[in-house]
C-alpha positions, -999 to +999 in steps of 0.1 A: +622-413-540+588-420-558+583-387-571+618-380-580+625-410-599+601-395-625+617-368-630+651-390-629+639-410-660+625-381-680+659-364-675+673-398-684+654-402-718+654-365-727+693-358-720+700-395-742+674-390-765+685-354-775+719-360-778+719-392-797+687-380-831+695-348-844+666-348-875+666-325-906+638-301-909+617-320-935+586-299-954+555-309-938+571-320-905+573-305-867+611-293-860+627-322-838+644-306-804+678-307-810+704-303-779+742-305-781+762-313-756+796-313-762+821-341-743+827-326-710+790-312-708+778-353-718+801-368-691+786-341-666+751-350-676+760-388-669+781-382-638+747-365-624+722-391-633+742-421-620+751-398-589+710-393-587+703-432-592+732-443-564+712-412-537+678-424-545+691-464-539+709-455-511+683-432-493+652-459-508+673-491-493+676-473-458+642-456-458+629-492-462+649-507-437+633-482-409+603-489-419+608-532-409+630-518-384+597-495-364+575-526-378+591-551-352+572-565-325+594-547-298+589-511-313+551-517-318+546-488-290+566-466-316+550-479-347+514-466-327+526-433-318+536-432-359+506-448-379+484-458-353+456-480-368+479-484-398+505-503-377+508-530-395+510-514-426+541-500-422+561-535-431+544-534-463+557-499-468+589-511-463+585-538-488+573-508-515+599-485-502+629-512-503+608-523-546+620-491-557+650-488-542+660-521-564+649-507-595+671-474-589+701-501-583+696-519-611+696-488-637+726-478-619+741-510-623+728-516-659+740-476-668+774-490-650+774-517-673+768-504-705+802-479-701+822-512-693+809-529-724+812-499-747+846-486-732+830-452-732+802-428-707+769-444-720+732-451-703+712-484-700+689-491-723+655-513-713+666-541-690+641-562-700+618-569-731+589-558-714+604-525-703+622-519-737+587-525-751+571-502-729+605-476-728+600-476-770+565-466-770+563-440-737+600-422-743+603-426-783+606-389-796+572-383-805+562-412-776+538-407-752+564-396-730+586-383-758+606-351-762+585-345-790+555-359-782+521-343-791+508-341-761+537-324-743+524-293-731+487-304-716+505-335-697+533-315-685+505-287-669+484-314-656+518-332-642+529-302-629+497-295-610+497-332-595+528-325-584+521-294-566+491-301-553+508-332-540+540-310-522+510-282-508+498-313-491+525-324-473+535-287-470+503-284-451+511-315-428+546-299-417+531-270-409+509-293-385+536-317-374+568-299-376+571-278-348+608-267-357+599-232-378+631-227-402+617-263-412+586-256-420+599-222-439+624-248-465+588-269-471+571-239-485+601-224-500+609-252-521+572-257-533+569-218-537+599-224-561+587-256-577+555-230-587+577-200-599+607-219-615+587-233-643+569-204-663+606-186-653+625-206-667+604-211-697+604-176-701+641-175-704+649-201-727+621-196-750+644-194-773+663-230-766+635-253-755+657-283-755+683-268-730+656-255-714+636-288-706+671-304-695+674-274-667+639-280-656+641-315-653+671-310-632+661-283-614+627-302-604+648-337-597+666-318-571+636-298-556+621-333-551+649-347-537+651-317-509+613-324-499+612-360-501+645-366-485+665-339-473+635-327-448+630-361-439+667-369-430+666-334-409+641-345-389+651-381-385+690-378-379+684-359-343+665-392-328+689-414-344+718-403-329+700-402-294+685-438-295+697-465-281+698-500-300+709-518-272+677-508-250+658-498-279+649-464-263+658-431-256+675-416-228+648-424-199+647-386-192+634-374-226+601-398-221+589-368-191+601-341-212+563-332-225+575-305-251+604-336-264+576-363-264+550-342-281+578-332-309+590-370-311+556-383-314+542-353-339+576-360-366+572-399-359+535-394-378+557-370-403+584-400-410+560-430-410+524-422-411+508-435-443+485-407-455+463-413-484+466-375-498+510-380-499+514-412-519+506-393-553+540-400-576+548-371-603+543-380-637+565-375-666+578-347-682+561-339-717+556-311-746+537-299-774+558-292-801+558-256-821+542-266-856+562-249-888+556-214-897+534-208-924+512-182-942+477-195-935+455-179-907+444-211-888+477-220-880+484-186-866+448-183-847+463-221-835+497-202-827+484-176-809+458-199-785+483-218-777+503-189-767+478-175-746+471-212-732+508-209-720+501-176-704+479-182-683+496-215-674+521-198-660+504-166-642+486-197-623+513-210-614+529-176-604+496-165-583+498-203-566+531-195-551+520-161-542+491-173-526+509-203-512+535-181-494+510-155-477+491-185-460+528-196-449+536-160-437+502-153-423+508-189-399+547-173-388+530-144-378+506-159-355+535-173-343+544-143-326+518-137-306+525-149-268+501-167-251+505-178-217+509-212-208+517-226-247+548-243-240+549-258-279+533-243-311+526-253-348+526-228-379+497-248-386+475-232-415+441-248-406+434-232-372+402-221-355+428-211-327+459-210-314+480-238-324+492-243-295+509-284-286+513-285-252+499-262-232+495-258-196+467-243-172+481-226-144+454-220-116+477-203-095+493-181-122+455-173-139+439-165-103+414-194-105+409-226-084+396-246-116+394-243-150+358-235-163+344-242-203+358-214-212+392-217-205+408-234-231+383-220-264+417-196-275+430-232-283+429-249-318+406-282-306+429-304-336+467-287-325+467-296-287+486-329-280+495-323-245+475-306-217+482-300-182+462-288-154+487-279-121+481-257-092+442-258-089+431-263-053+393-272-065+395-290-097+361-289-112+373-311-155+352-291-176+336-306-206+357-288-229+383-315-220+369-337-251+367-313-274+401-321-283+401-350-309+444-349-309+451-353-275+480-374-266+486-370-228+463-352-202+484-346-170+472-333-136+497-320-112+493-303-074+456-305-081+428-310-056+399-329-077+363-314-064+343-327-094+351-347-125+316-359-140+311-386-157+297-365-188+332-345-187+353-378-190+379-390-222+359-398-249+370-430-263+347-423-294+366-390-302+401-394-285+410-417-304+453-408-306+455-405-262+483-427-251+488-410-214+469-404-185+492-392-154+488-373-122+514-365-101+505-350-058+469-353-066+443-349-036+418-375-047+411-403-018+394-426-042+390-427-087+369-399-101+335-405-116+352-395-149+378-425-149+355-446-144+344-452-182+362-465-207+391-457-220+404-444-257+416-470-277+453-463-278+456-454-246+486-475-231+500-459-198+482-449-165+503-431-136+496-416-105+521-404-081+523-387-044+485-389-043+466-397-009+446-426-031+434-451-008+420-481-028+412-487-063+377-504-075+377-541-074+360-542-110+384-519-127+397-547-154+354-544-164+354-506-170+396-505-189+404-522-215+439-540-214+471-515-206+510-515-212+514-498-176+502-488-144+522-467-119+507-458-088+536-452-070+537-433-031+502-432-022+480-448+008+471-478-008+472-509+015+459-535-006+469-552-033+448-544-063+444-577-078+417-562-108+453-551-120+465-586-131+434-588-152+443-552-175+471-576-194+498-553-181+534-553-194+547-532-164+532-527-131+550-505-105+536-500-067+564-489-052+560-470-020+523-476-013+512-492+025+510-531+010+516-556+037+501-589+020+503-602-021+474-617-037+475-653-050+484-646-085+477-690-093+453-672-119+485-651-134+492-665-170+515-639-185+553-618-191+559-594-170+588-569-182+588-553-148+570-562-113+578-533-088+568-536-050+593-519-039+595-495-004+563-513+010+556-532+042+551-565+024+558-599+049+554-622+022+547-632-014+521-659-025+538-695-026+520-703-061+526-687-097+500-693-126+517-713-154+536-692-178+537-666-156+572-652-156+589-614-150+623-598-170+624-576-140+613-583-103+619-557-075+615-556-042+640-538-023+634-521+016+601-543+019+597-568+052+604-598+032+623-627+054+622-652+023+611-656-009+590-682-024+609-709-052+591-697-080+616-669-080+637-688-088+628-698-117+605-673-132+627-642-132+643-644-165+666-614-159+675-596-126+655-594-087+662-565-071+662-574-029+685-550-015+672-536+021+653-568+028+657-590+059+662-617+032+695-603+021+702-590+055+703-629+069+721-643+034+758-653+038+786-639+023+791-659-008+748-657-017+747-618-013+750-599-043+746-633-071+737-615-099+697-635-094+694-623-061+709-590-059+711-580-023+738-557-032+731-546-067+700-513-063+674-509-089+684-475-110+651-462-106+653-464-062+624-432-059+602-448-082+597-455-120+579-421-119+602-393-118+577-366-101+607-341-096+612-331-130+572-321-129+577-296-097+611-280-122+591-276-149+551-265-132+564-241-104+537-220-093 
């Protein structure tokens, strides 16, 4: 990692360095550092720095890899969830990611070298003239970045600041994104010790400053390594084992889990976001050195400021840690308060609220028939990412609806919309990060007022489910901007609706709707993954297909279709699911169940691509 691998080559120089110049004390001179290792303790110290180059290439080489891996084409909707409007930066953070890993390989391999050539344990020196040029005049003994150099002391505060400054930041954004608590609690741990361990251990070895640079230099190499890549693998290992490479998903059942997604989608922004605030690298390790004891009174007036410099140093670091652990504990605590209908919280430690994730308004369980602007104002506006509203027999959206500028999904279920203004509706100005609009047995005969705007950017996915919708506006592709997918999936629609080929959609699923007759879709130019008209009372499909137009997926099982038209043929790419038709019911023999036409083989998803059951488990009355 960045931040590590400054520590990695201060530890490198210093360890080297300290070992190889042991200077008289000459009158007139500062006293050189002087630490001994003896043989086993040197063959330790190199065993650990090559072991620290090899984890950082490793981890660096892999990390960059998932970034290119997230920044293909076919995991854009998981690079959006992630970065968002920094999409397609994330290749180029691979491309950083995978720069350093090389560098940590090729000091291992040059450190690896070095022993073979000198038939004994030593370290690389500069691989290059430019960075022996550079290594003589930074890590020299009294260089810039020297044991001994002059400057030690006000760069090593300043670098330690950086650095914690740096680790309270992205403390601050697990607290936000992490909603896992005993992970949260190692972020500020090892920051809290990152703050204590230095004026500790300089307390200690006082005495031995050389020894006592090596163990902090160790001890902050591995403090780095557990926040840049030990809570980053902890997080990521749980979705790697669960992903699939072959579908490039999850299991399909995790997608309706809301307290699953929300978690998925919050520690996606923690693995891949690009934040400006978290790209600060540590700097290197430095010193003042003590000047020689004299007689005179301005060097010990010098003496003692400098002293009292390091004091205070280190009661700010001490009080940092203090302070930084009460804000963590004061977060936990608020934890522990139950409030109803927060199915997901943060420890977030910016709140004017709550932090509640996903949360759901229960009218039946809160002896209301609608929510009202004063429902949701115990919520923190920037922690909700999921909102449902279920079990309201006259809906009335409040206007409170867009005061939250994080929202990912906004879900109705068993509701009975009265009112939804056009004033109340998603603001695409604001909402920028919504992805999700579903509602699942939903009394509305026709699109509320407050759909009828447009949408949030980002938004991808539109769904409605057992709903008694009877039609759809015929200038709807004029009001949306272009979609992924649209389900609208057992309701009493009858007609096609054809402003739905205009959105640009990816999927499109009608199953179980009152369709009799398909549209002409000559003006069609596009890839469908998935076409679903299936469990509708559809005679016939249009004899013409725009060119280009093609489907992965085509399904049309239990409809009234007695034959299909040849562009079928040769436009479904993949599979055509017919079974229940009086297509396959007149086929012969040897035609039923070809793996094109499928008469025997059923679509997976038979009761629709929207799974409304697992909604009624989870949002009982």
């Amino acid at each position: 990692n960045i931040r590590g691998g400054s520590s990695l080559a201060a530890i490198y120089k210093g360890v080297v360095v300290e070992v190889r110049f042991f200077t008289d004390l000459l009158d007139g001179q500062a006293r050189p550092l002087v630490l001994e290792l003896r043989s086993f303790q040197y063959r330790c110290a190199w065993l650990f720095i090559v072991t620290l180059h090899a984890v950082c290439a490793v981890y660096l080489t892999l990390l960059g890899d998932a970034y290119r891996f997230i920044a293909q084409p076919y995991m854009l909707y998981y690079a959006q969830l992630a970065a968002g409007d920094r999409a397609q930066l994330l290749k180029y953070a691979g491309v950083a990611t995978t720069a350093v890993g090389t560098f940590h390989w090729w000091q291992l391999l040059c450190t690896i070298w070095a022993s073979i050539r000198a038939k004994k344990l030593e370290f690389a020196s500069g691989s290059s003239a430019m960075i022996g040029a550079v290594s003589a005049v930074g890590y020299k003994l009294r260089g810039v970045f020297g044991v001994e150099s002059p400057v030690f002391y006000f760069v090593f505060t300043a670098r330690e600041i950086i650095e914690i400054v740096s680790q309270t930041v992205q403390a601050q954004r697990s607290s936000a994104l992490l909603a896992r608590p005993w992970l949260n609690h190692i972020v500020v741990s090892l920051v809290v010790v990152n703050c204590w361990s230095t004026p500790i251990l300089q307390h200690v070895f006082r005495r031995h400053e050389g020894a006592g640079r090596v163990v902090c230099l160790l001890l902050d190499a591995l403090l780095n390594m557990g926040m840049s890549m030990a809570i980053p693998l902890a997080v990521f290992l749980p979705y790697y084992r669960s992903f699939s490479f072959t579908t490039l998903a999850f299991p399909s059942q995790n997608y309706y889990d809301t307290v699953w997604f929300s978690q998925l989608v919050m520690e996606l922004q923690f693995l891949f976001s690009i934040p400006d605030a978290d790209i600060v690298s540590k700097l290197e390790e430095m010193e003042v050195p003590t000047t020689e004891a004299g007689t005179s009174i301005s060097r010990t007036v010098v003496h003692l400021k400098r002293m009292l410099v390091r004091v205070l140093v280190r009661l700010f670091f001490a009080a940092y840690g203090v302070t930084l652990l009460a804000i963590h504990l004061h977060a936990s605590a608020r934890l522990q308060q139950q409030v109803p209908g927060c199915r997901l919280a943060t420890g977030s430690w910016r709140t004017v609220g709550y932090p509640c994730s996903v949360y759901t308004h229960n009218c039946y369980r809160q002896g209301s028939t609608s929510p009202n602007e004063s429902s949701w104002e115990h919520l923190d506006p920037s922690a909700l990412v999921f909102l449902h509203v279920a079990h309201c027999p006259e809906l009335r959206v409040p206007h409170r609806l867009r005061s939250f500028p994080n929202l990912l999904a906004f879900l109705l279920h068993n509701v009975t919309v009265a009112e939804w203004k056009k004033e109340n509706s998603i603001s695409p100005a604001t909402q920028l990060k919504m992805v999700i609009l579903a509602f699942t047995r939903t009394n509305m005969t026709r699109i509320p007022d407050g759909l009828l705007e447009p949408l949030p950017p980002r938004l991808m996915t539109f769904r409605i489910a057992r709903s008694n919708l009877t039609d759809l506006p015929s200038d709807l592709h004029l009001k949306w901007h272009h979609l992924t997918t649209v389900t609208i999936e057992h309701t009493s629609l009858s007609k096609f609706p054809k402003t739905l080929l205009s959105l640009g959609l990816r999927e499109l699923s009608l199953h179980g709707n009152q369709i009799e007759t398909c549209p002409e879709l000559s003006d069609a130019h596009q890839h469908f993954f998935s076409l679903v008209l299936t469990a509708n009372p559809l005679t016939a499909l249009p004899e013409s297909l725009g060119s280009g137009t093609t489907f992965s997926f085509f399904s049309a099982e239990r409809t009234l279709l007695p034959t299909i038209p040849a562009w079928m043929r040769s436009s479904v790419q993949d599979t055509m699911y017919l079974a229940g038709t009086p297509f396959c019911d007149a086929q012969s023999g040897d035609s039923a169940g070809t793996p094109f036409l499928a008469c025997v083989k059923l679509d997976s998803r038979g009761n629709g691509k929207f799974p409304v059951e697992i909604f009624d488990s989870y949002l009982q009355p």
